[in-house]
MARZA-999264 format. One line per field, with one value per residue (C-alpha): x, y, z; residue number from 1; residue in three letters. Coordinates in steps of 0.5 Angstrom, whole numbers. Layout:
// residues N
x: [X	...]
y: [Y	...]
z: [Z	...]
romar: [NUM	...]
tidren: [ALA	...]
***
This chain:
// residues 328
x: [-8	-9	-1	-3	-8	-4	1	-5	-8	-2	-6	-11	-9	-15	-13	-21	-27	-32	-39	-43	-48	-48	-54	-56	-62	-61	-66	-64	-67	-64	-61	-54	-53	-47	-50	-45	-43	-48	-53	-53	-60	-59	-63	-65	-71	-67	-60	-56	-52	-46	-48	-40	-33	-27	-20	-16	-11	-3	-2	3	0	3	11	13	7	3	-4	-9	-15	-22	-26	-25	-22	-25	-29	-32	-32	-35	-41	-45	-44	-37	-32	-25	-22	-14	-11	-4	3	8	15	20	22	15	9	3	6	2	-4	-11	-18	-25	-32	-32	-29	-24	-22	-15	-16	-8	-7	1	6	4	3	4	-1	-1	-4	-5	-9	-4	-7	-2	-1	0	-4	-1	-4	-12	-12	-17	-17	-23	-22	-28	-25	-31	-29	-22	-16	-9	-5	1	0	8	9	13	19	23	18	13	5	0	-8	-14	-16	-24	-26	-34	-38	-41	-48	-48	-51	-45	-39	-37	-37	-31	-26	-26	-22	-24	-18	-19	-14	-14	-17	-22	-25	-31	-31	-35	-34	-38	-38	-31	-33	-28	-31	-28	-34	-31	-37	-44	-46	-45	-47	-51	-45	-45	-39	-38	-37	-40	-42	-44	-45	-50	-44	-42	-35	-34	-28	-30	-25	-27	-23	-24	-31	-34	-40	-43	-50	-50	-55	-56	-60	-66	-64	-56	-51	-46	-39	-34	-27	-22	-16	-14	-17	-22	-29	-37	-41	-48	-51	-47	-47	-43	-36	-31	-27	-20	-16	-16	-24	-28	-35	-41	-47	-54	-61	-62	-64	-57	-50	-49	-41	-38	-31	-30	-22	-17	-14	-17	-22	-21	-25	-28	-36	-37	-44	-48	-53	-53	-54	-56	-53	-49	-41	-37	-29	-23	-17	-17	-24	-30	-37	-43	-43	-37	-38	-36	-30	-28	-29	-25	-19	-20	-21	-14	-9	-11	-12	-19	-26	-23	-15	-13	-7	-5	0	5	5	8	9	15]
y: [-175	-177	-175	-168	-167	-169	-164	-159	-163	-160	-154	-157	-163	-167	-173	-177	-173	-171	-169	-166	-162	-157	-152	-148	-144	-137	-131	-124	-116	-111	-107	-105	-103	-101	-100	-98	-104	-102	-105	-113	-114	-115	-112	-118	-121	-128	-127	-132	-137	-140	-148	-151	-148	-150	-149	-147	-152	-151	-154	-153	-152	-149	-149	-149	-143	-146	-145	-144	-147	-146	-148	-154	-159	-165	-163	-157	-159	-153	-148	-147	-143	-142	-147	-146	-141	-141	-136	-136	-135	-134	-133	-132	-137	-140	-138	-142	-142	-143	-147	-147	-144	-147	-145	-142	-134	-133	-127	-125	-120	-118	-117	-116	-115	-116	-121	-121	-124	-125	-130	-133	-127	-122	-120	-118	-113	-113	-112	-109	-109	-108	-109	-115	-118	-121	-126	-129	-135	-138	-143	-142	-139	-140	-136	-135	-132	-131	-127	-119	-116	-121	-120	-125	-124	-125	-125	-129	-133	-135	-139	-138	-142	-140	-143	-148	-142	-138	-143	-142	-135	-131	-129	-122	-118	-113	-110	-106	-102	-101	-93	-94	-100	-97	-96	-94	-92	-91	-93	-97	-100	-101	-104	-105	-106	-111	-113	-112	-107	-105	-98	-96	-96	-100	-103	-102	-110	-113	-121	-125	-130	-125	-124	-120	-119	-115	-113	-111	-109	-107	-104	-107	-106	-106	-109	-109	-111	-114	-115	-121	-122	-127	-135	-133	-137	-134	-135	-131	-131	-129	-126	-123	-122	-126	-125	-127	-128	-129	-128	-125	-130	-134	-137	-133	-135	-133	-133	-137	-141	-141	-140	-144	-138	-141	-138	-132	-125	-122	-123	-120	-119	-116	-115	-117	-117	-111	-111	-110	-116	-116	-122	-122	-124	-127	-129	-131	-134	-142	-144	-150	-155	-161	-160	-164	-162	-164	-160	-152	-156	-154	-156	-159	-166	-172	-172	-164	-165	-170	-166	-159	-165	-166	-159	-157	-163	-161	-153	-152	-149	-143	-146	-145	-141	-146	-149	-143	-139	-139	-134	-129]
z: [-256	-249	-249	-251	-245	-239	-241	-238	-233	-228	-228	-225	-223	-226	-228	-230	-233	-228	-228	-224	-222	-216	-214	-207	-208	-205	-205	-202	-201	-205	-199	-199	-191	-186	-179	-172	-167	-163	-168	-166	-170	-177	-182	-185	-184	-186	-186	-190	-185	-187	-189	-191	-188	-193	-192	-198	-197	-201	-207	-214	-220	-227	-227	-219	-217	-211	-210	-204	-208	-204	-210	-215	-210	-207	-201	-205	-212	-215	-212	-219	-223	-220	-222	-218	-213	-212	-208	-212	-210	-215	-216	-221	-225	-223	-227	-231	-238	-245	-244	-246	-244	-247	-243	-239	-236	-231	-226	-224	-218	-216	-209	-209	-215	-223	-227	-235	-240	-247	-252	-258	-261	-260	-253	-249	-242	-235	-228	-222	-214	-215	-221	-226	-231	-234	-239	-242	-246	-250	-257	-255	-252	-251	-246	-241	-234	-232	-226	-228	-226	-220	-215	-212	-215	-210	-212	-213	-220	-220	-225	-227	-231	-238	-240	-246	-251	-249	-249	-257	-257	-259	-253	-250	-245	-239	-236	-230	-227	-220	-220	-225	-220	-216	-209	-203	-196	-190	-182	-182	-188	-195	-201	-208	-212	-218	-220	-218	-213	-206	-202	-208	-213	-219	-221	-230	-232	-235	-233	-238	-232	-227	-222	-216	-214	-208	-204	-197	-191	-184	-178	-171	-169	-175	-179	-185	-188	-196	-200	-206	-212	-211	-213	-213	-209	-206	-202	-198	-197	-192	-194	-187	-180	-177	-178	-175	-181	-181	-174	-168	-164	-170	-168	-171	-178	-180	-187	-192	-190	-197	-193	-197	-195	-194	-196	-194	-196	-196	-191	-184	-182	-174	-174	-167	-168	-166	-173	-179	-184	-190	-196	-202	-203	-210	-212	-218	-221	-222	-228	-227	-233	-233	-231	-235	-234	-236	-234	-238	-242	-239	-242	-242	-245	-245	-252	-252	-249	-254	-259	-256	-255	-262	-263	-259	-262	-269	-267	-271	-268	-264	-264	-270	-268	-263	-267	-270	-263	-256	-251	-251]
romar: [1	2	3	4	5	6	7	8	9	10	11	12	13	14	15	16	17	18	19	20	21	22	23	24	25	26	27	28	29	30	31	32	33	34	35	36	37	38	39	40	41	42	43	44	45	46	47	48	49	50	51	52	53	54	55	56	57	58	59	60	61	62	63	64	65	66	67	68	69	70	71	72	73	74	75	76	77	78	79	80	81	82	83	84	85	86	87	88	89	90	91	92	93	94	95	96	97	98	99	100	101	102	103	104	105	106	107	108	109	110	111	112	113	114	115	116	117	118	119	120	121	122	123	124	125	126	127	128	129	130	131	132	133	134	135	136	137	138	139	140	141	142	143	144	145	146	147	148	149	150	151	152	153	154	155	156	157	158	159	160	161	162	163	164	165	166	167	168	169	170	171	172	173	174	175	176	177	178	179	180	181	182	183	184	185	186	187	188	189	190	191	192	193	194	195	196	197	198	199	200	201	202	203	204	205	206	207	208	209	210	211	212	213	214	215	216	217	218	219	220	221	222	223	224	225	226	227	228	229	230	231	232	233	234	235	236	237	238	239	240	241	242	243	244	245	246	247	248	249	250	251	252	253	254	255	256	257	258	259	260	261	262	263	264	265	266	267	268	269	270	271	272	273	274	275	276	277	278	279	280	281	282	283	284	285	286	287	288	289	290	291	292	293	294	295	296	297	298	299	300	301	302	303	304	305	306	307	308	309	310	311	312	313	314	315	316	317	318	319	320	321	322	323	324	325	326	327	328]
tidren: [UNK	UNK	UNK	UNK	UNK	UNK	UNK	UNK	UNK	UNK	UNK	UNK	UNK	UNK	UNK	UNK	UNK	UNK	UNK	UNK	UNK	UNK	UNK	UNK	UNK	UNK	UNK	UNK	UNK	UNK	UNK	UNK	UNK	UNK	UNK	UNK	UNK	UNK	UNK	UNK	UNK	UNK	UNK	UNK	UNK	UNK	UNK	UNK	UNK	UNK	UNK	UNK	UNK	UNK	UNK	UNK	UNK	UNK	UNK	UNK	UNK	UNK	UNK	UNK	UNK	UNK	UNK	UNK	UNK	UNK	UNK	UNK	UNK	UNK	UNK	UNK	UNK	UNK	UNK	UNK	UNK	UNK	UNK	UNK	UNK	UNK	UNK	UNK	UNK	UNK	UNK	UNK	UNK	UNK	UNK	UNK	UNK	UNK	UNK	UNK	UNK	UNK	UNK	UNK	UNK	UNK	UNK	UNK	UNK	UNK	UNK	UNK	UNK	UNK	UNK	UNK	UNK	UNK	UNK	UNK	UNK	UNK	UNK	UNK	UNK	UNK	UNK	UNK	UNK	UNK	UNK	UNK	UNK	UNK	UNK	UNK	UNK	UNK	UNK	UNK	UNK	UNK	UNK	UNK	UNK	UNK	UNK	UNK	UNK	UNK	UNK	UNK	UNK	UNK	UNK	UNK	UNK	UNK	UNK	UNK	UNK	UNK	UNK	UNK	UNK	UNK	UNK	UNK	UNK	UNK	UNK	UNK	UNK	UNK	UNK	UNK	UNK	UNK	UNK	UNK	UNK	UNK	UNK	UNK	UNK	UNK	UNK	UNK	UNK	UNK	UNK	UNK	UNK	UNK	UNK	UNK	UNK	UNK	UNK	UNK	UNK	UNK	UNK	UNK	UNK	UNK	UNK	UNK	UNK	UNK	UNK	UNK	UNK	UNK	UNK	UNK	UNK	UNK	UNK	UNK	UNK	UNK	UNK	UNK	UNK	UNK	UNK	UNK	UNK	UNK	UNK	UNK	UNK	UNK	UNK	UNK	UNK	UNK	UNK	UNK	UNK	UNK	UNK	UNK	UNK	UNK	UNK	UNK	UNK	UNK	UNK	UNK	UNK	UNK	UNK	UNK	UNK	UNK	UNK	UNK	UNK	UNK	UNK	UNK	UNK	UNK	UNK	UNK	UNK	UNK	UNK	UNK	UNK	UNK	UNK	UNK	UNK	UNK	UNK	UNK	UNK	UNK	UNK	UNK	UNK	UNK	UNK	UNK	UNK	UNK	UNK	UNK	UNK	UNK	UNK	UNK	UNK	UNK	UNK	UNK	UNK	UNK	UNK	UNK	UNK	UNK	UNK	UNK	UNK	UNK	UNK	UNK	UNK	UNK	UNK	UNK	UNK	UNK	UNK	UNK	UNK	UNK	UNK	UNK	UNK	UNK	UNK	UNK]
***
């Protein structure tokens, strides 16, 4: 049985089970405000500060993709409830073939190219440039993500973490193609509402875990003001450009920097650059329970792990199909 998990751990380069527990108590208003360069003051009475820089480093995973991870490494091993964020690069024949979920959602936000998914329920499509997938893989999943077509595929996965009531239900799907994503506009500022709200607009998916995905991008000279819901954690992350984040005396941050935020009634950013900035602010509400991960397993007991093992290598409780099926 041990054979059959390190097949996985190459996913994630998990070799030994850990467990942890990781809360930073937040709080926020409910503003949601763009204000001109001019404006230095932001309107928050205690903006958030960054409190942890982590640079995504360079790493393979699955079949020959490579991966920046922000999340899921050592000197940031998860940011409760949010258990991995990789940056991934993928170019064929490289891909992430057939393996397991079991715990948890995770959110595929493509940035270039496609990526083709099916599983062992008969699920099957594909996503292209600002499109995302939100799969909540619950009891159980078995999926292949393979790069479409022969170019190279760009986005970001993020792992987020069901609670303990959650873990066994039925797997679901939430498929949003780039034009059905809600985006708003004002003041040199961009965003793409994935999940959440930001300008007064409401994105239209449903987070079982209360969770925000927003894409912002600011032209040079730029700024802007986001709130996020009391007791939430919450991160950035830069995918080009360079930004001032929390006070405008702050030192700039390029690309490819997860910033850990502190508490604070929401999160100010200048664009002070001649060329565009562009990141994701992902938050959520912590759950608060032990974190017990074994590669693709993510659980709350030791003992459950050993039972979603178990579960796995006799394909049983959510895996039943697992041992007729393999990925076209």
């Amino acid at each position: 049985m041990k054979a059959i998990i390190h097949k996985l751990c190459p996913f994630l380069n998990i070799k030994t089970p850990t467990i942890r527990i990781n809360s930073f108590r937040v709080s926020a208003s409910t503003r949601n405000i763009t204000m001109s360069e001019s404006d230095q003051a932001p309107p928050f009475d205690n903006p958030r500060l960054v409190v942890k820089k982590v640079q995504a480093k360079l790493q393979q995973e699955g079949d020959g993709a490579v991966v920046r991870r922000g999340i899921g490494r050592t000197d940031l091993k998860n940011l409760d409830p949010f258990l991995m964020l990789d940056d991934f690069s993928v170019t064929p024949p490289a891909g992430f073939p057939d393996h397991p979920h079991r715990g948890f959602e995770t959110v595929t936000y493509m940035l270039e190219g496609g990526i083709t998914h099916q599983d062992f329920a008969g699920h099957k499509g594909t996503i292209g440039p600002g499109d995302v997938q939100w799969m909540t893989a619950g009891r159980g999943i078995i999926h292949s993500e393979m790069p479409a077509g022969g170019e190279t595929s760009k986005g970001l996965q993020l792992w987020i973490n069901l609670s303990s009531k959650d873990k066994m239900i039925e797997p679901r799907y939430q498929e949003l193609l780039r034009g059905d994503i809600e985006r708003a506009e004002k003041d040199g500022v961009e965003v793409r509402i994935v999940a959440g709200e930001s300008m007064g607009v409401q994105s239209p998916v449903y987070t079982r875990t209360p969770a925000m995905f927003l894409d912002f991008t600011l032209k040079p000279r730029a700024q802007m003001h986001q709130s996020i819901p009391e007791s939430w954690n919450s991160f950035v992350y830069i995918l080009e450009g360079e930004g001032v984040f929390g006070i405008p005396n702050s030192s700039p941050v390029a690309a490819h920097y997860v910033l850990v935020l502190g508490p604070g009634d929401g999160l100010s950013v200048w664009n002070r650059s001649s060329k565009a900035l562009r990141f994701v602010l992902i938050a959520g509400q912590p759950l608060n329970e032990p974190v017990v991960q074994y590669g693709p397993f993510v659980m709350n007991t030791q003992a459950e792990i050993d039972r979603t093992i178990e579960d796995y290598h006799y394909s049983k409780n959510g895996f039943e199909m697992a041992k007729y099926w393999r990925s076209q």
